[in-house]
Backbone bond lengths (Angstrom), bond angles and torsions (degrees), N, CA, C in turn:
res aa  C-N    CA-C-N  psi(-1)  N-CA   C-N-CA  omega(-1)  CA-C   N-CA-C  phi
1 X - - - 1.472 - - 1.521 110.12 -
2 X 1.413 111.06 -36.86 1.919 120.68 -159.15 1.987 76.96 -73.32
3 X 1.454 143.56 -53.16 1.160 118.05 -151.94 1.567 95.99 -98.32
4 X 1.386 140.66 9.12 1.155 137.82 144.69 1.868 134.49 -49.19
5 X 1.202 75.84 -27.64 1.962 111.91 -178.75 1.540 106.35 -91.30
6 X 1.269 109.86 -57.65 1.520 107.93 176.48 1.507 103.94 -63.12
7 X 0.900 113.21 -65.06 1.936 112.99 165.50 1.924 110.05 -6.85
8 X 1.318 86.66 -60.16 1.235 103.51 -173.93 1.490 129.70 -40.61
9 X 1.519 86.37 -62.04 1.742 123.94 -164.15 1.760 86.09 -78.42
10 X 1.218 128.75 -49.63 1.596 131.61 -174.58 1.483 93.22 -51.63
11 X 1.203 124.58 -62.63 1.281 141.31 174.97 1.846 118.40 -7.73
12 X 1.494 82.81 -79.67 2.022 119.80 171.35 1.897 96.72 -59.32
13 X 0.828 100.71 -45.35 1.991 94.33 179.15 1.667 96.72 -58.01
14 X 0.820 81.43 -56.90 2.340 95.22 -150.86 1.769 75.04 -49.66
15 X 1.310 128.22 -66.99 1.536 120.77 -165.65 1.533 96.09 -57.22
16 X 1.559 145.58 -41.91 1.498 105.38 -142.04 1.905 84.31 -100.43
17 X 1.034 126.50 -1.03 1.719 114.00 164.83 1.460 104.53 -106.03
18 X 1.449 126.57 34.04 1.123 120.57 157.36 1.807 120.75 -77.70
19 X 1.037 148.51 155.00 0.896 163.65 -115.83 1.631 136.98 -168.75
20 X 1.416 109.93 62.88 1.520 123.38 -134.00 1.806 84.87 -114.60
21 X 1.531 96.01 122.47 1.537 122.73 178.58 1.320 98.72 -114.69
22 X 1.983 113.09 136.20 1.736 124.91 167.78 1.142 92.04 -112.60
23 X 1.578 128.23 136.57 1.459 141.66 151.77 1.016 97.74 -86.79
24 X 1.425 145.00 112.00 1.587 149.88 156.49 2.353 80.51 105.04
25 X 1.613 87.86 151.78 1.230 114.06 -166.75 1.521 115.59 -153.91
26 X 1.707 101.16 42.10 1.293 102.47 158.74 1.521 129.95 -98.74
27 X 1.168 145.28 -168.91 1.352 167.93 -166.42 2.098 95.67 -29.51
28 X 1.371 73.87 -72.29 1.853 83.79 -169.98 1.927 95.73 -52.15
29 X 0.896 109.47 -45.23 1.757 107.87 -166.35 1.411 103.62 -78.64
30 X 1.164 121.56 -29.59 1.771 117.79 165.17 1.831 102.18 -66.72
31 X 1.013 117.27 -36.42 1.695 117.57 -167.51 1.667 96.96 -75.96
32 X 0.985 112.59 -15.34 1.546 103.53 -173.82 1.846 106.92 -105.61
33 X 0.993 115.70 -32.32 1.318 150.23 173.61 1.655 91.98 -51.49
34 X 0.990 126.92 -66.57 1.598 147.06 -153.36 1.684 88.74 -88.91
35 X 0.871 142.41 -28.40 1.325 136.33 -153.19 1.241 80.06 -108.44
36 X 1.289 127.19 -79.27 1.777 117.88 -173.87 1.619 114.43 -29.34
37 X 1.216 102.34 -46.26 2.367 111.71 -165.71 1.769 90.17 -68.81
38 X 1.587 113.28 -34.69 1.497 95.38 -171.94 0.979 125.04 -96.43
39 X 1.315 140.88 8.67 1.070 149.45 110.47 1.250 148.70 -53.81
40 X 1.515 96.83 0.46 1.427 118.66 171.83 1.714 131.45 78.57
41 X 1.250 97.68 -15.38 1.673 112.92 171.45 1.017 124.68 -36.04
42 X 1.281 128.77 -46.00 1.351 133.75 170.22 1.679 121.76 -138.25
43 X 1.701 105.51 118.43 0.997 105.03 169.89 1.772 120.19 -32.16
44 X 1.878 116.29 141.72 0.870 124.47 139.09 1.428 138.04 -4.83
45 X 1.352 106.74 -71.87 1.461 126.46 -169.23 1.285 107.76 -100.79
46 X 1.588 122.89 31.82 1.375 118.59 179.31 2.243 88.89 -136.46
47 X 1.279 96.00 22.68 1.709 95.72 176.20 1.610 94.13 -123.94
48 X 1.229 92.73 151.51 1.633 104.53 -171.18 1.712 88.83 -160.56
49 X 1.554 95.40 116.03 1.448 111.76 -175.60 1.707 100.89 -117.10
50 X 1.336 121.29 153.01 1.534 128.82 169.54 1.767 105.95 -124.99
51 X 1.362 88.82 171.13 1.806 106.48 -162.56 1.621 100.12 175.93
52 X 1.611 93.07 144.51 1.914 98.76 -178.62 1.094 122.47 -78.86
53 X 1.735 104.37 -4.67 1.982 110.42 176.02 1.355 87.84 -147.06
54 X 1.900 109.13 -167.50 1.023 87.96 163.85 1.772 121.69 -135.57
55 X 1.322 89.73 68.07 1.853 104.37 -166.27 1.687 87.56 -62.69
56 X 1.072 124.89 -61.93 1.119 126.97 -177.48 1.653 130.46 -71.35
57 X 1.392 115.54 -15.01 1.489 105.82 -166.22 1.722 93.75 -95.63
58 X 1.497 119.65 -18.65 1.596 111.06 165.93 1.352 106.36 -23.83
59 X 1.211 127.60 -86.50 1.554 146.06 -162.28 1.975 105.26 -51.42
60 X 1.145 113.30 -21.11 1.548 121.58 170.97 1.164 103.77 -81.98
61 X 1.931 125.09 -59.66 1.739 102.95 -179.35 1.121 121.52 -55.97
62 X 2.295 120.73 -34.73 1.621 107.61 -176.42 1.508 107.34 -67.22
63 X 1.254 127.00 6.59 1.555 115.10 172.21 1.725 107.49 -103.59
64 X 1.104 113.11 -14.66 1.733 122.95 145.60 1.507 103.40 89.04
65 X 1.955 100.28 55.67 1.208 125.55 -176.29 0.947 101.75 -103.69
66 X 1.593 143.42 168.49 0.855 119.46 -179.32 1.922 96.95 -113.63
67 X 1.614 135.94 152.91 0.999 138.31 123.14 1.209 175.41 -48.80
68 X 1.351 139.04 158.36 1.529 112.18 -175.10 2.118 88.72 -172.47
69 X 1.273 95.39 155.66 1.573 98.61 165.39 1.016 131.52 -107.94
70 X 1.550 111.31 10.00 1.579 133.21 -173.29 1.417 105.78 -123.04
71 X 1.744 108.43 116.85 1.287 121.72 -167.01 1.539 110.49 -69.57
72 X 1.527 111.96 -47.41 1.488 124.93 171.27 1.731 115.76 -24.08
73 X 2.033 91.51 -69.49 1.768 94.10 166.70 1.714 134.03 -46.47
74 X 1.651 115.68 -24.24 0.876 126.37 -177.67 2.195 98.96 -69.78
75 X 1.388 108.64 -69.05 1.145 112.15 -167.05 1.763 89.36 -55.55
76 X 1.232 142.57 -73.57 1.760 140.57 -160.48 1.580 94.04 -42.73
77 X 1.499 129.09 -15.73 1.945 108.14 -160.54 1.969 86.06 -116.24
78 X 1.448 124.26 6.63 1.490 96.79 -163.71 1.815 81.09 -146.16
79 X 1.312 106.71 168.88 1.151 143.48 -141.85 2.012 103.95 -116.26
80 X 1.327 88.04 -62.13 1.170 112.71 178.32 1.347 134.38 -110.67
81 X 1.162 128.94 73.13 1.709 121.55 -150.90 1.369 102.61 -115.36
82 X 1.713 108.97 134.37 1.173 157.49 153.37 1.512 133.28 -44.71
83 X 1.519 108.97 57.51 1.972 110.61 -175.37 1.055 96.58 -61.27
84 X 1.917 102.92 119.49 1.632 93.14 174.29 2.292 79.89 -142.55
85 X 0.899 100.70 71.49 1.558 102.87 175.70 1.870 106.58 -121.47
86 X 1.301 111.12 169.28 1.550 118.93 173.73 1.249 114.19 -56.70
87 X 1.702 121.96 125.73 1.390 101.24 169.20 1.325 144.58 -32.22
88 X 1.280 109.37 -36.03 1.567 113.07 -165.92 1.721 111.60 -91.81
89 X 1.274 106.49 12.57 1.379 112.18 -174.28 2.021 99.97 -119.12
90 X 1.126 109.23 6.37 1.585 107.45 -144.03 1.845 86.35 -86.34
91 X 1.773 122.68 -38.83 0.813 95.63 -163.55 1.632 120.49 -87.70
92 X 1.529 112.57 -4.65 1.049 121.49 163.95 1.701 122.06 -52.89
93 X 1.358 105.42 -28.26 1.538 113.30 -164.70 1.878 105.79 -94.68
94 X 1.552 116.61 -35.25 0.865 132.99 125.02 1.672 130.43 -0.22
95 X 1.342 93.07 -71.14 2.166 108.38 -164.73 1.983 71.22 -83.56
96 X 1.527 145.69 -37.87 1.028 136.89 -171.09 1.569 126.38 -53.75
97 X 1.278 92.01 -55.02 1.863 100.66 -169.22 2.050 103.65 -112.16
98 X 1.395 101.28 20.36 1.557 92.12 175.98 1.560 115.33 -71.46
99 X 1.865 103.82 -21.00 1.624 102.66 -164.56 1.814 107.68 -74.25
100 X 1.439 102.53 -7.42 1.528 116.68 -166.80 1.902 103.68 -89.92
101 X 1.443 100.54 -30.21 1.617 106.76 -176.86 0.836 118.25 -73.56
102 X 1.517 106.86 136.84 1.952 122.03 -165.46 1.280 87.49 -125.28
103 X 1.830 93.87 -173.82 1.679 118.63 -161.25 1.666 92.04 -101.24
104 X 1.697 112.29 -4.82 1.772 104.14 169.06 1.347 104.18 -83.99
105 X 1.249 121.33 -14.14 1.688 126.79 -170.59 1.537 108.86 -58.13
106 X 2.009 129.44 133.40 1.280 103.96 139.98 1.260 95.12 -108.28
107 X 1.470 108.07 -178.94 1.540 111.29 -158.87 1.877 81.04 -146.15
108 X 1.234 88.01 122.04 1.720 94.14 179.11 2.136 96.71 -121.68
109 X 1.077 127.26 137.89 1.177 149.99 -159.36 2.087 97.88 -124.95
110 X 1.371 99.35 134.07 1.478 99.74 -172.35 1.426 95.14 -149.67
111 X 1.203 105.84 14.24 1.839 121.65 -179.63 1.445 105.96 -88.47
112 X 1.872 101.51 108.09 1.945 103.88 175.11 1.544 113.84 -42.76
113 X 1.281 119.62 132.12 1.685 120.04 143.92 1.882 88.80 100.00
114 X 1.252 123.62 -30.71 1.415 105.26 169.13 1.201 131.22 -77.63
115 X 1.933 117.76 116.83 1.423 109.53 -173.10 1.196 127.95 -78.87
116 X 1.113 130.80 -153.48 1.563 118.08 -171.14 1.973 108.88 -108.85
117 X 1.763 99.66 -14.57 1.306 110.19 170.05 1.542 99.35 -47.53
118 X 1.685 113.66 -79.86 1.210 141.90 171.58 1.597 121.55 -9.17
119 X 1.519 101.57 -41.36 1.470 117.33 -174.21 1.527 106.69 -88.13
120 X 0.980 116.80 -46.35 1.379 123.73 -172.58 1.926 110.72 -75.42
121 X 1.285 105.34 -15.40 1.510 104.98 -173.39 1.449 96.30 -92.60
122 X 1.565 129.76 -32.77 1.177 130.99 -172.14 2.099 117.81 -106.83
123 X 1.538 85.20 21.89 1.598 109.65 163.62 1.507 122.15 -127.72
124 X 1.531 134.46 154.24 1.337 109.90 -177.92 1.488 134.57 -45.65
125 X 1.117 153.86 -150.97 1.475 145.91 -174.20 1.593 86.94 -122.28
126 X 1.920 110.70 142.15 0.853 98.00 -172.05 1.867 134.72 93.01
127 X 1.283 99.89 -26.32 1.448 101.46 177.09 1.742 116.52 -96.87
128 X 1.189 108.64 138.28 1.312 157.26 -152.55 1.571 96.93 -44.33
129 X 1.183 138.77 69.41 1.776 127.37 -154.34 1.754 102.36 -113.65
130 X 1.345 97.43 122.68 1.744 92.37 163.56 1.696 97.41 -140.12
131 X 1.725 105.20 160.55 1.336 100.40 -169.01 1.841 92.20 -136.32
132 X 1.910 103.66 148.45 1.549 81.01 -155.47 1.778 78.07 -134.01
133 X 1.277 127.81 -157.69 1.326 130.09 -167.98 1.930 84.14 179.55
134 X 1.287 96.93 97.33 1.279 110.59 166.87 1.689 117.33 -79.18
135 X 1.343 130.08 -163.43 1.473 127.74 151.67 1.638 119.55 -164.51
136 X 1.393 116.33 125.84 1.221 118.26 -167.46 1.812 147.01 -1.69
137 X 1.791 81.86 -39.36 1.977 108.77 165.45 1.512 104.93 -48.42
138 X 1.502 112.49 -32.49 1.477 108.25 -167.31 1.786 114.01 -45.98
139 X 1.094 107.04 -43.88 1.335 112.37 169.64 1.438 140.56 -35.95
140 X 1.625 86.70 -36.88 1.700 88.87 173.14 1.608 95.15 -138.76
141 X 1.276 89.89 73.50 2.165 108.67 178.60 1.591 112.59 11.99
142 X 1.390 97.47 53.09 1.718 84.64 153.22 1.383 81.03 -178.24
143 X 1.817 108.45 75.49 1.590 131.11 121.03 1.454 113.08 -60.66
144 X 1.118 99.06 179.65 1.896 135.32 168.00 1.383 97.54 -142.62
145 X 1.249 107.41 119.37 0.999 132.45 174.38 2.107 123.99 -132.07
146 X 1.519 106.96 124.04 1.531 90.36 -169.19 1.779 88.74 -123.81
147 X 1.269 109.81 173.15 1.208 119.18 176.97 1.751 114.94 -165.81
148 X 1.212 97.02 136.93 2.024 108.67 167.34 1.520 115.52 -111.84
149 X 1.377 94.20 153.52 1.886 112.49 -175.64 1.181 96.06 -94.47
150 X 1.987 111.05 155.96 1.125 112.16 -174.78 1.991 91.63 -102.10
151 X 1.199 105.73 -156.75 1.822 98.60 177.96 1.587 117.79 -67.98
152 X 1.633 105.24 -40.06 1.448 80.42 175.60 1.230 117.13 -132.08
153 X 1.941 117.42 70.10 0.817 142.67 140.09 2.050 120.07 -84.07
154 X 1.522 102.88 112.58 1.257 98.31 -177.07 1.688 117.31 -104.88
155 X 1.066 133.80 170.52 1.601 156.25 167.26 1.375 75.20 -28.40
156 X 1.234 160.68 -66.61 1.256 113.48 -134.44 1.566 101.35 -115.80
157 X 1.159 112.70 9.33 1.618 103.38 150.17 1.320 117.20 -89.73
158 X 1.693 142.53 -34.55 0.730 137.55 142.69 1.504 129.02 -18.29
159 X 1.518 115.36 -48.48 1.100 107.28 168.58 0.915 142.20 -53.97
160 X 1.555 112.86 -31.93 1.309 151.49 -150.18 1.734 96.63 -81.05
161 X 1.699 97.12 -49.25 1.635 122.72 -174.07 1.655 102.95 -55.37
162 X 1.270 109.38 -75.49 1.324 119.82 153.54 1.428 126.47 21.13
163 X 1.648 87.54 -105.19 1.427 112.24 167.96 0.979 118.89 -55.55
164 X 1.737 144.33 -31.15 1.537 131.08 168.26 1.528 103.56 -89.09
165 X 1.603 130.97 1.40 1.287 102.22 163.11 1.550 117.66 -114.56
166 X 1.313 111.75 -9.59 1.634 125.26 161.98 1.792 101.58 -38.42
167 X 1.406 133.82 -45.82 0.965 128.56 -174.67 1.541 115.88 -51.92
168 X 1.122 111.98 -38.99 1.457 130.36 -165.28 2.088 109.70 -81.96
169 X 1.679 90.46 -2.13 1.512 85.59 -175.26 1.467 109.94 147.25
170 X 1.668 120.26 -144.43 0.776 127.83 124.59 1.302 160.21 -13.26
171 X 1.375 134.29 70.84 1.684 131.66 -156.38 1.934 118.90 -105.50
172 X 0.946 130.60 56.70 1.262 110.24 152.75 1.688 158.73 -106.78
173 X 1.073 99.10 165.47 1.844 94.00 177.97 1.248 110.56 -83.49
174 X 1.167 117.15 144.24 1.361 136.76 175.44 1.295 116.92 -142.23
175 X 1.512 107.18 165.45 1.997 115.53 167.09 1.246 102.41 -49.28
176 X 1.475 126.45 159.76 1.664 119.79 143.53 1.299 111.94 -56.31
177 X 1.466 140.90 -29.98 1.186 134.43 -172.57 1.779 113.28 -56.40
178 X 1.436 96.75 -22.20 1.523 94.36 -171.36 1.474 116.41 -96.10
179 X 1.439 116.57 6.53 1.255 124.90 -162.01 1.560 96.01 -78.74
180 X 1.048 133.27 -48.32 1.342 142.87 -170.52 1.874 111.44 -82.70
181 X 1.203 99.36 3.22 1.710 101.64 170.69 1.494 86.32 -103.01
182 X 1.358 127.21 -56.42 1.468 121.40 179.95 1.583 110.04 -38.72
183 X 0.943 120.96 -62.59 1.405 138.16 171.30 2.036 91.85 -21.70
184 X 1.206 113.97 -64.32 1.920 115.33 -145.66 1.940 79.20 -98.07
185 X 1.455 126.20 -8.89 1.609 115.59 173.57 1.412 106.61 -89.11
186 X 1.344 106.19 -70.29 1.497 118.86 -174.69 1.369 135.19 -64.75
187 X 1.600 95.39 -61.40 1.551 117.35 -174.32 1.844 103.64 -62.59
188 X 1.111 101.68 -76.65 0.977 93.28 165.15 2.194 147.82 -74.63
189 X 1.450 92.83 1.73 1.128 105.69 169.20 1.539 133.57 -85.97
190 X 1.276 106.29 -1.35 1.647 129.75 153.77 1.440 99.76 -42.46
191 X 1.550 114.53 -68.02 1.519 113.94 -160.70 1.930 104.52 -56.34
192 X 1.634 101.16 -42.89 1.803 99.25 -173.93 1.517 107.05 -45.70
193 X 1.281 113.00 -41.61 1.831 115.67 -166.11 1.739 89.33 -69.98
194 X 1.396 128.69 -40.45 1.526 92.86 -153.11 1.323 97.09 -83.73
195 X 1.523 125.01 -10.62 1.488 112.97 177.34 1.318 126.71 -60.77
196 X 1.885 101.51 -41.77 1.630 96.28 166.10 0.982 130.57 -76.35
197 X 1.479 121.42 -9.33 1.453 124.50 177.30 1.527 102.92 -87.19
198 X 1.172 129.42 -29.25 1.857 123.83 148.20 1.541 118.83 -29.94
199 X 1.717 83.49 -56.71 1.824 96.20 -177.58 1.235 98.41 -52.84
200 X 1.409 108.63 -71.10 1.605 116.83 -158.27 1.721 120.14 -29.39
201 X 1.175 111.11 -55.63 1.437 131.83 160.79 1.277 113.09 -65.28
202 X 1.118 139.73 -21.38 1.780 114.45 170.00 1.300 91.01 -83.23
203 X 1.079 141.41 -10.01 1.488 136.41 -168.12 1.472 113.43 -54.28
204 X 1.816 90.77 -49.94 1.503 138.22 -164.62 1.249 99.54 -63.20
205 X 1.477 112.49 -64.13 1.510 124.68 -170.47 1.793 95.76 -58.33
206 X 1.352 117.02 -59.23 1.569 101.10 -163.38 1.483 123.81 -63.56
207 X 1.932 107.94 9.07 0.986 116.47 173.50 1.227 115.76 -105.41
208 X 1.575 135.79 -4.77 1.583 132.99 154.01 1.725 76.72 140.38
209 X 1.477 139.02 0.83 1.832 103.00 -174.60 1.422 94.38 -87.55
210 X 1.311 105.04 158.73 1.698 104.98 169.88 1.935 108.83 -101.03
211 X 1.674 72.74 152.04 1.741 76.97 -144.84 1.486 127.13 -77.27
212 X 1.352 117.29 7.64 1.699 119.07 162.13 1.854 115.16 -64.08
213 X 1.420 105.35 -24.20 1.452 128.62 -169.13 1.705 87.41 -85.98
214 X 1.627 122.31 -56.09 0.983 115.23 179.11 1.300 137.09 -47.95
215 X 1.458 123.65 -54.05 1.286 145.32 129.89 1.311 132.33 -6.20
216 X 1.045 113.39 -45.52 1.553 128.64 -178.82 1.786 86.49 -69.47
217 X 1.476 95.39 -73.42 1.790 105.84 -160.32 1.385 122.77 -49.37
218 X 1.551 109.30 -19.85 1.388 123.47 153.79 1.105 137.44 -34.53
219 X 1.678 101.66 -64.58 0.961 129.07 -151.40 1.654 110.94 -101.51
220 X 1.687 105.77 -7.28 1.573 119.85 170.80 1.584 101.12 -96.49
221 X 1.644 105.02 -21.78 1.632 96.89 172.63 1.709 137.45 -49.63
222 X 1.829 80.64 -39.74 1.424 110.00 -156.51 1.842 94.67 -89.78
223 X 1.028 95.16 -36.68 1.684 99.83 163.94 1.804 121.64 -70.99
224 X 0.925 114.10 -26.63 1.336 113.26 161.64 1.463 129.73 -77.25
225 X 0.806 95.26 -32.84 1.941 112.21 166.77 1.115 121.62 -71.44
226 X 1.393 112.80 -58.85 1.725 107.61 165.75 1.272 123.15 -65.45
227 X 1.532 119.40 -5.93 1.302 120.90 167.47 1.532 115.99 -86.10
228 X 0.963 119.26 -32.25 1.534 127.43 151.78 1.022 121.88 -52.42
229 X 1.132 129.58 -31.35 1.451 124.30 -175.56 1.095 113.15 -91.85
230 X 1.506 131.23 -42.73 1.395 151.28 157.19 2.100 109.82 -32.68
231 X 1.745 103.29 -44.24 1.501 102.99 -147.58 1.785 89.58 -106.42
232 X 1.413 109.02 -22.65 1.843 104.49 158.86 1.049 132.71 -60.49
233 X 1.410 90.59 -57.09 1.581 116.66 -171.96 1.991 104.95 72.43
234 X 1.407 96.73 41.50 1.194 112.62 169.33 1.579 124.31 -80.36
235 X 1.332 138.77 154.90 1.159 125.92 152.87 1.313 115.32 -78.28
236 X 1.844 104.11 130.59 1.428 119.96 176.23 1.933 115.89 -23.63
237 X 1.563 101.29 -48.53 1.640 97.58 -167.13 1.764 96.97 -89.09
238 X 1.289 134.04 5.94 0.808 113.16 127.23 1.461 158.78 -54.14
239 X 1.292 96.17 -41.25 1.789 119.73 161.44 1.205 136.04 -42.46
240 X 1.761 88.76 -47.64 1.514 111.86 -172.17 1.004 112.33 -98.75
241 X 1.875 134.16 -21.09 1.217 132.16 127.19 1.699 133.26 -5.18
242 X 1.827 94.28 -61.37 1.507 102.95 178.28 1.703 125.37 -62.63
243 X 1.775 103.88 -33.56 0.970 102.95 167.25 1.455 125.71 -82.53
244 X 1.102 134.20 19.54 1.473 124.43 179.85 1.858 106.08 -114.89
245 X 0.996 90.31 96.69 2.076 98.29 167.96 1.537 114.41 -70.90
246 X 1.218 126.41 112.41 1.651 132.35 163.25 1.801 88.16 -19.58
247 X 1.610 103.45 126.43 1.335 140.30 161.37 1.313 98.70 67.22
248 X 1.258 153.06 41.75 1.373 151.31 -122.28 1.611 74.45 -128.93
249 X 1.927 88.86 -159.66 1.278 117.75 -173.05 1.482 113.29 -122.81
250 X 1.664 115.14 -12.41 1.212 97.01 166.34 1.618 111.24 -102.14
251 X 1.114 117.32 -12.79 1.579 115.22 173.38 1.758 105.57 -54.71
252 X 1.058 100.02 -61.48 1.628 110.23 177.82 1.651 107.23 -49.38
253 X 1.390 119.91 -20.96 1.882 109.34 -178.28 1.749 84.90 -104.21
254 X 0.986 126.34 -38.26 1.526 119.73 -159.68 2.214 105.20 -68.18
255 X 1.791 100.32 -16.77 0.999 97.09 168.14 1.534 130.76 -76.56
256 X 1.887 105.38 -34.88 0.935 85.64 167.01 2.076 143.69 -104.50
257 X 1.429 92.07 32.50 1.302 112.59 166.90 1.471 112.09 -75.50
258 X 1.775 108.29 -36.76 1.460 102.78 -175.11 1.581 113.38 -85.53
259 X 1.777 104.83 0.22 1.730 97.28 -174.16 1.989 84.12 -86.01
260 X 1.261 122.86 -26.96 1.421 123.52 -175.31 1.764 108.76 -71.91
261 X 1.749 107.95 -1.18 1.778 94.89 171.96 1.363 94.01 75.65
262 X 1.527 155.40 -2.76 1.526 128.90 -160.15 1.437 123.12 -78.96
263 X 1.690 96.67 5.71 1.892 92.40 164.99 1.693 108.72 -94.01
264 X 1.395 103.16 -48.81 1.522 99.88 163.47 1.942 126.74 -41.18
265 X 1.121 99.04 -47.91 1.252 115.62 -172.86 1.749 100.97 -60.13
266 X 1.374 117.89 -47.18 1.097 100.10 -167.32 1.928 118.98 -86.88
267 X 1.220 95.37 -39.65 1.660 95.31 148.81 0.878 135.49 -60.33
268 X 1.723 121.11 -1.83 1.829 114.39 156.87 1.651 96.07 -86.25
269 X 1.502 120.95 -21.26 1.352 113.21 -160.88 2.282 103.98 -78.38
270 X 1.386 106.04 -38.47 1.452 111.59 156.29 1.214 124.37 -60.37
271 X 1.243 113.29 -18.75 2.021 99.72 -173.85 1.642 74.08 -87.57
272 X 1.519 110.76 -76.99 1.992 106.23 -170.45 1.555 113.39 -1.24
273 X 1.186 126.03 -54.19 1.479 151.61 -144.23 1.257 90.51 -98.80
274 X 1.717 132.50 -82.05 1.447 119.68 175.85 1.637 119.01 -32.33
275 X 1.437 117.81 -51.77 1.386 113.32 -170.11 1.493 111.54 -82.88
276 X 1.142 117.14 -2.07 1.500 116.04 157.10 1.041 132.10 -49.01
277 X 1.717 84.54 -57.33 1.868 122.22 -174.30 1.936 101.40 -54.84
278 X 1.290 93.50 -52.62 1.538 104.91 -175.21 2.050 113.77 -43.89
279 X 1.553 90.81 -51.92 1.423 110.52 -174.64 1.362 99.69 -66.56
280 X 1.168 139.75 -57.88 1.504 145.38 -158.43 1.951 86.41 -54.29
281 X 1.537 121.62 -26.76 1.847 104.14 -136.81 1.763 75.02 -105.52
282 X 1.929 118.18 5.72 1.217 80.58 179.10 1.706 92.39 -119.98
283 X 1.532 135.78 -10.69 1.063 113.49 143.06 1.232 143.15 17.70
């Protein structure tokens, strides 16, 4: 038990002098950024993010990170660094800070459509590559988030991955093949929920509630459900099974969702989105 504990406590050290660098410091890298500090994983003043101005790194110092506009300094001050820049700029930044990358480096990639072949051929041989596909929730810890190792990324950086992105939500490993279905489920499936939860509430409103009241109730709906589904581990048409009573009121609405196609509809709206994802990675 006594070296189960030290395990432990070694554990909490190795995270709070860990040393977490973002190359690019937009939206997705603030959402992950914010999810790590609020959960406490990593000190503040042990993140060091870069950017070519600083429209964006404002919102990094009020979280009391520190900055810089030089990507190089980012990889020489961190441990663990975070590609979170535009694709089409990635390999330039890349051919930039490779002369700085060591064999202590992991190198985590959060750049759509770049694979991990790609990364590793245009980094030294040997260096530490995982590639992850976060999603906006990360921000307020309850993303989905999946990620793959490159060859010589092992279990215990993974772990490492894990545990600083478990905070943010959702954490698993997957093939690379699946990164880009995540992409047309997750990443982009944020936007499907707020549309029906739009719907959901004008529904409300065209029925006399006024709609800040509506909104709310929506939006605790949609949170209650996915928490059910998450804490059963039920199948969905099981769920929705439970709620429908012979001659009821949701059989009668659930019918006419299915004369509207909205299971079809939305699985043409995920493949759309996967094969995007696909096209963008061959761009």
């Amino acid at each position: 038990a006594k070296g189960r504990v030290r395990g432990r406590v070694q554990g909490a050290m190795d995270m709070e002098e860990l040393r977490v660098g973002f190359v690019g410091a937009g939206r997705m890298a603030g959402g992950l950024a914010r999810g790590l500090l609020q959960a406490g994983k990593v000190p503040a003043s042990n993140i060091l993010a870069s950017a070519p101005s600083d429209k964006n790194l404002d919102a990094w110092r009020e979280l009391g990170c520190r900055t810089t506009h030089c990507n190089l300094e980012v990889v020489q001050g961190s441990t663990l660094v975070f590609l979170a820049t535009k694709p089409h700029i990635l390999p330039g930044v890349l051919a930039e800070i490779r002369p700085a990358v060591g064999s202590h480096h992991i190198i985590v990639s959060l750049v759509a459509g770049v694979t991990i072949q790609m990364l590793q051929r245009l980094l030294p041989p040997y260096t530490k590559v995982l590639r992850i596909m976060p999603n906006l929730p990360c921000v307020v810890q309850a993303g989905a988030v999946v990620f793959s190792r490159g060859s010589s990324a092992g279990d215990k950086e993974c772990a490492l991955l894990r545990s600083l992105l478990s905070s943010c939500g959702l954490c698993e490993e997957v093939p690379e093949s699946h990164i880009n279905i995540h992409t047309g489920l997750s990443g982009s499936g944020v936007a499907y929920v707020y549309l029906f939860a739009e719907a959901l509430a004008e529904g409300a409103v065209k029925m006399g509630m006024p709609g800040a009241l509506a909104s709310r109730i929506a939006a605790q709906t949609l949170l209650g459900a996915a928490k059910m589904l998450l804490e059963t581990g039920e199948h969905p048409a099981k769920l929705r099974g439970d709620v429908c009573t012979p001659g009821g009121t949701t059989i009668y609405a659930l019918h006419q969702l299915e004369k509207g196609a909205l299971r079809a509809t939305v699985m043409d709206a995920v493949e759309a989105a996967t094969n995007r994802a696909c096209e963008m990675a061959k761009d």
